[in-house]
N, C-alpha and C positions, 0 to 999 in steps of 0.2 A: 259579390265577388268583383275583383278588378279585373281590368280588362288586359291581359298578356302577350306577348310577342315574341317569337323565337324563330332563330334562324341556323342553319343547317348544324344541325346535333349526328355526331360519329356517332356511329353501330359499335358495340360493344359486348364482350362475353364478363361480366362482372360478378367472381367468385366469392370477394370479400371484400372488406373496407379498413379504411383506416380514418381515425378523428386528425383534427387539424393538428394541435399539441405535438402528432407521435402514432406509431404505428402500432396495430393492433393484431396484429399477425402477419404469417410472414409470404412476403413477396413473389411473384412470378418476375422473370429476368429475360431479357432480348435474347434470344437462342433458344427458351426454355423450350424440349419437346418436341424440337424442328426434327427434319428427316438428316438422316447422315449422323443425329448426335451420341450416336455410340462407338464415333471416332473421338467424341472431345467428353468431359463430365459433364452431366444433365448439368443447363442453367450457364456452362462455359464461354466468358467471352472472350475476343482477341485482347489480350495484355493481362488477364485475370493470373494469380496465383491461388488454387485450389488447401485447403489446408483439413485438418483434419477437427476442430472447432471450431464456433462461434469467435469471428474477428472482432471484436465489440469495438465500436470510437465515438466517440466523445463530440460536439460541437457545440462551442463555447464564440459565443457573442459578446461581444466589447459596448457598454452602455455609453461609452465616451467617442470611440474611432466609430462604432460602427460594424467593423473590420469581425471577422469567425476563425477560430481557430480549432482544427479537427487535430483529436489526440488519440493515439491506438493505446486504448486504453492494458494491451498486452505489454506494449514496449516503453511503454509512457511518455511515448514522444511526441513531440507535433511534427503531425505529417505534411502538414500545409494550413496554408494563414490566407483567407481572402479576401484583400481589402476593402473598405466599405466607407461610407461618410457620414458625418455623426444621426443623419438623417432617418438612416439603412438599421430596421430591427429585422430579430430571426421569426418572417411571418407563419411558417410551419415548419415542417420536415416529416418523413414518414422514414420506414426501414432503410433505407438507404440514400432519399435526397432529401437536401434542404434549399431553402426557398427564401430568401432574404429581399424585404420589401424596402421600397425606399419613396415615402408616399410626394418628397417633395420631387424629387427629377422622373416620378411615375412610371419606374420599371419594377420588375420582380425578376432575381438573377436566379437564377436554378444552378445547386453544386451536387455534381456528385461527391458523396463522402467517400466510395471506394471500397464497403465491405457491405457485405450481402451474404444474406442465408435464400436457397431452394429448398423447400418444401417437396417433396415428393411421397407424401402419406407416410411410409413404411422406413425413409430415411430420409436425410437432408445431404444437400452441399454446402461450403462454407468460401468464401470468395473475397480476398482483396484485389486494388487494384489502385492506380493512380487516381490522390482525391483532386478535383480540378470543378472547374467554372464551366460549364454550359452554355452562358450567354444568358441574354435579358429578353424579356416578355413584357412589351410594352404596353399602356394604356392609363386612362386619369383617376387616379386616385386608388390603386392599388389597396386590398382588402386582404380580403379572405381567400386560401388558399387549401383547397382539400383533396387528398391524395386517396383513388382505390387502384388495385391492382393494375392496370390498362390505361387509364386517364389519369389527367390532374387538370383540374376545374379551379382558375386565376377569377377570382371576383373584381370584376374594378367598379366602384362606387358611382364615378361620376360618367362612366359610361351606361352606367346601368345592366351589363354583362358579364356574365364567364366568359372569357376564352381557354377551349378546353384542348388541352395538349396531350400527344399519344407518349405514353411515361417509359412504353417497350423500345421505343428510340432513343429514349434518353442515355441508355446503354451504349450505344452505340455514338453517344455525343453528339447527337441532333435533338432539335428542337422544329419537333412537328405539330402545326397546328393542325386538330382535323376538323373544329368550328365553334360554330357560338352558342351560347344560350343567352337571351334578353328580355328578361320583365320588365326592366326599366331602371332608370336612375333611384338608387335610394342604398343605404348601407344594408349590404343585404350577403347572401352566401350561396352559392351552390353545391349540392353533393352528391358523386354519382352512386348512382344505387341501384342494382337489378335491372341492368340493360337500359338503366333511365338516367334522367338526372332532377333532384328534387334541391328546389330553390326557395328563397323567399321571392314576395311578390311587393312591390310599394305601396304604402295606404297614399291616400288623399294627398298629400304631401311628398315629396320627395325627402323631407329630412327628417319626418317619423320615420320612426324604426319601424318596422314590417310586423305585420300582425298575421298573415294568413301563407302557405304554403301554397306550391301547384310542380306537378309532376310532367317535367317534357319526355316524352319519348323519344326513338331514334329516329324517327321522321320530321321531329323537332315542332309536335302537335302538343300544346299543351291543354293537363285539363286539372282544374281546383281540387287540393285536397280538402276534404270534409272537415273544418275544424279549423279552430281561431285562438290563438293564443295572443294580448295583446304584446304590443314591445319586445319582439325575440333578438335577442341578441347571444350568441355565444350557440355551438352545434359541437356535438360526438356522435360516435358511430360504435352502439357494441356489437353483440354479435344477434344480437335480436332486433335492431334495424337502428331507427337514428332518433338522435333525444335534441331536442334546441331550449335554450334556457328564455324564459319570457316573466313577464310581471307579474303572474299568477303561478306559474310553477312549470313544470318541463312537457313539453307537449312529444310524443314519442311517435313514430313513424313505421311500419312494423314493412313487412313484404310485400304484400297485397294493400301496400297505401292508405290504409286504413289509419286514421291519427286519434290520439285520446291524450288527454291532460292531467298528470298526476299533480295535483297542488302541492305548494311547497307543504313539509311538517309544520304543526301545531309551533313548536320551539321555534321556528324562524322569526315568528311573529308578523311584520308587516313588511320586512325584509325579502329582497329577490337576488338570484344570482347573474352575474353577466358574463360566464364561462360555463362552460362544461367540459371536465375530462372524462374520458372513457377506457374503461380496460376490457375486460370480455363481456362481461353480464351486470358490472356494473358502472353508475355514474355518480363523478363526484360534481356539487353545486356548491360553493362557495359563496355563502351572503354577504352582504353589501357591510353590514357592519362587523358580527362577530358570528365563530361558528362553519358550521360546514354541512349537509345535507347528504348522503348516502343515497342513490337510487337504486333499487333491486330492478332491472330492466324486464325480467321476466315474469317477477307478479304485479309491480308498480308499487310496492311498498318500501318506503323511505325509513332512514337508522339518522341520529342523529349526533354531529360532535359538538360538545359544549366546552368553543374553546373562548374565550375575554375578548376577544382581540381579533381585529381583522387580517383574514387569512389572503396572502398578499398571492402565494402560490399552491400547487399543489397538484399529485399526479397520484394514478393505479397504476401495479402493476399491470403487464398486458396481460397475466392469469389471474389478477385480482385478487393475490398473496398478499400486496400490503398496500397501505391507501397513508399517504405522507402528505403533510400539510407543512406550510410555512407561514409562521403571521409578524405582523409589520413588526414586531420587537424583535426579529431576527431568533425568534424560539422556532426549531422543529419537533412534529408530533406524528406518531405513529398511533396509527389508529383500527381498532378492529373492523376489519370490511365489512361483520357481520353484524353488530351493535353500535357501532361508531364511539366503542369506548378509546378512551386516551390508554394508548398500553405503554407509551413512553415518549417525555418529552423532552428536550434539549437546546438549552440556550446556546446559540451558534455562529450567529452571526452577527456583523458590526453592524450600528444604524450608517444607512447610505442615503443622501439627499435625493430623490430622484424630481423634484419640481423641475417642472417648464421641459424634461425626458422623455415622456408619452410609457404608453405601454411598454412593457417589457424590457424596461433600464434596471428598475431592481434586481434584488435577487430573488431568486426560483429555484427549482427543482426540476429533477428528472428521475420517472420509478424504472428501472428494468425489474427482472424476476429474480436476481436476486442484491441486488445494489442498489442505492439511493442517490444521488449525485444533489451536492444543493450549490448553488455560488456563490460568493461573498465580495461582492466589488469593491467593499470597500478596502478589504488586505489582499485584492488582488488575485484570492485564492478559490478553487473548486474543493471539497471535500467531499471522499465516497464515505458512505454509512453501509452497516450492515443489518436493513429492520430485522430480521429474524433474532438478532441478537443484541436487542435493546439500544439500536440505533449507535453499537460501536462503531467509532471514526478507522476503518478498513486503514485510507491514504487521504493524501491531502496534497493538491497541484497547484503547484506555483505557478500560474499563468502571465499573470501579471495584469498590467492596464485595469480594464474596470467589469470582470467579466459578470456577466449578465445570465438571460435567456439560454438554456440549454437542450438539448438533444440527443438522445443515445440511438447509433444509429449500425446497423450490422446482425440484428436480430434475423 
């Protein structure tokens, strides 16, 4: 095992999670359950408007400015445009914030979107509000960015750390740090999970990709997890704990830290994924050439799509009603979550140059539970689908510029 470091890790009460891509259930809010709040609606903050639905909006990334523009997806407007430099991709977002990296000037800008749902078991609140900028979270080489309830854990590469920020204040338009976690320099992720935070650690090398996991506590002691997956790259979060994609197949992270290795299916062939998306109980891996891998999180047994072509994008719904791929011909594919059969597919978008772009210039998708959202940079435009209904074209948004990477955010 290698040798780990860590330095002062927040105390934390962590209900549930959310994968880097997008949020997997829904959110606690600054106020939520204080004393006094049967003067305001559970979850109520100052400037909020209360409604009686899900506010759903939209965040759409410019592959050319850089630049995000949030659309209420009710009203169909843009609420607000953040600007960015062609540098600046959309490095996460969860239920209600996004997270826009920009690895050359090495900040990470945190935006509130402005619409949020509270969970309260028995019923929900529904919450808009001014979408706006945060401010920037500095450090070298900005990464990975993953959002649970209470924290969000900033990976920066070339420091070798998370800096992990309290997400309850974000509400409130502050950016509080409450500390760090540090294995070391090397491209790597943190994620918090059950009062902890489970990370990668560096091999031998700081520019090998990470082979082994270790779990800090809140006293910020760390100690190895049991288990080696080589070259991880790419982590989600269902609701059975966390899956990270590696060269041999997904290595899965349960409660009680206990790690085990589902190899990729027999179909992938020699092929490995370097993403993972997460929806409740399942995970979608996307290979390197063609195709797509299903993971059932709860028995470990994998469904498989047999699609020609490299799947460029691709999301679960957060209930795991439809599992949507996009591949580099610009064809979308609805696929059954339970067989990974193709139940409909549709040529959709234009080819778009994305060389010398980096990640997440092309086009993508985003699942809600019941909508499809994909972009298309090169006509400028967003299109909703509807999977339930053979991937009919719902609306179609003229954005403009060159949208990119997307976010559905308000769940």
């Amino acid at each position: 095992m290698k040798t780990t470091t860590a330095v002062s890790v927040p105390s934390a009460a962590m209900i549930a999670l959310l994968a880097l891509t997008g949020c997997q259930g829904q959110q606690p809010v600054s106020g939520a359950g204080e004393a006094g709040a049967s003067a305001s609606p559970h979850g109520y903050v100052e400037g909020a408007q209360e409604a009686d639905a899900p506010q759903l909006r939209l965040a759409v990334s410019d592959a050319k400015t850089g630049g995000v523009a949030v659309l209420d997806l009710l009203s169909e407007e843009v609420v607000t445009e953040i600007a960015g430099s062609p540098t600046t991709k959309l490095s996460g977002a969860d239920s209600r914030y996004l997270y826009l990296g920009d690895g050359e000037a090495g900040t990470v800008t945190a935006v509130d979107a402005g619409a949020w749902t509270v969970d309260h078991g028995d019923h929900k609140h529904y919450y808009t509000a001014e979408a706006k900028s945060l401010g920037q979270i500095d450090g070298a080489e900005p990464a990975h960015v993953v959002s649970g309830p209470t924290e969000v854990a900033f990976f920066f590469d070339g420091e070798g750390r998370a800096k992990v920020y309290d997400r309850t204040a974000f509400g409130d338009g502050e950016l509080t740090q409450l500390g760090t976690v540090a294995p070391g320099p090397h491209h790597g992720v943190t994620v918090p999970f059950e009062d902890h935070f489970v990370s990668t650690v560096p091999g031998d090398r700081a520019e090998d990709l990470p082979s082994e996991l270790t779990v800090f506590d809140e006293q910020g002691q760390a100690t190895p997890i049991d288990g080696e997956c080589p070259e991880i790259h790419g982590a989600g979060v269902t609701r059975d704990g966390l899956a990270f994609a590696c060269a041999e197949g997904v290595i899965s992270v349960d409660e009680d830290f206990h790690a085990e290795v589902a190899p990729y299916p027999e179909e992938a062939g020699d092929e490995r994924a370097w993403s993972i998306e997460a929806g409740r109980d399942l995970a979608a891996a996307p290979f390197e050439e063609q195709g797509i891998g299903i993971l059932d999180a709860r028995s470990g047994e994998w469904s498989f799509a047999d699609i020609d072509a490299e799947v460029v994008s691709a999301g679960i719904a957060p209930d795991d009603s439809a599992v949507i791929a996009l591949d580099g011909d610009g064809t979308v594919y609805s696929l059954d979550p339970d067989t990974g059969a193709v139940l409909e597919k549709k040529k959709l978008v234009e080819p778009f140059d994305t060389e010398g772009e980096g990640h997440g210039a092309g086009p993508s998708v985003a699942v809600d539970s019941e909508r499809t959202y994909v972009s298309d940079p090169a006509s400028g435009t967003v299109h909703e689908l509807d999977p339930a209904d053979g991937l009919r074209q719902a609306r179609s948004f003229d954005i403009g510029g060159a949208p990119a990477a997307l976010a559905v955010t308000g769940r």
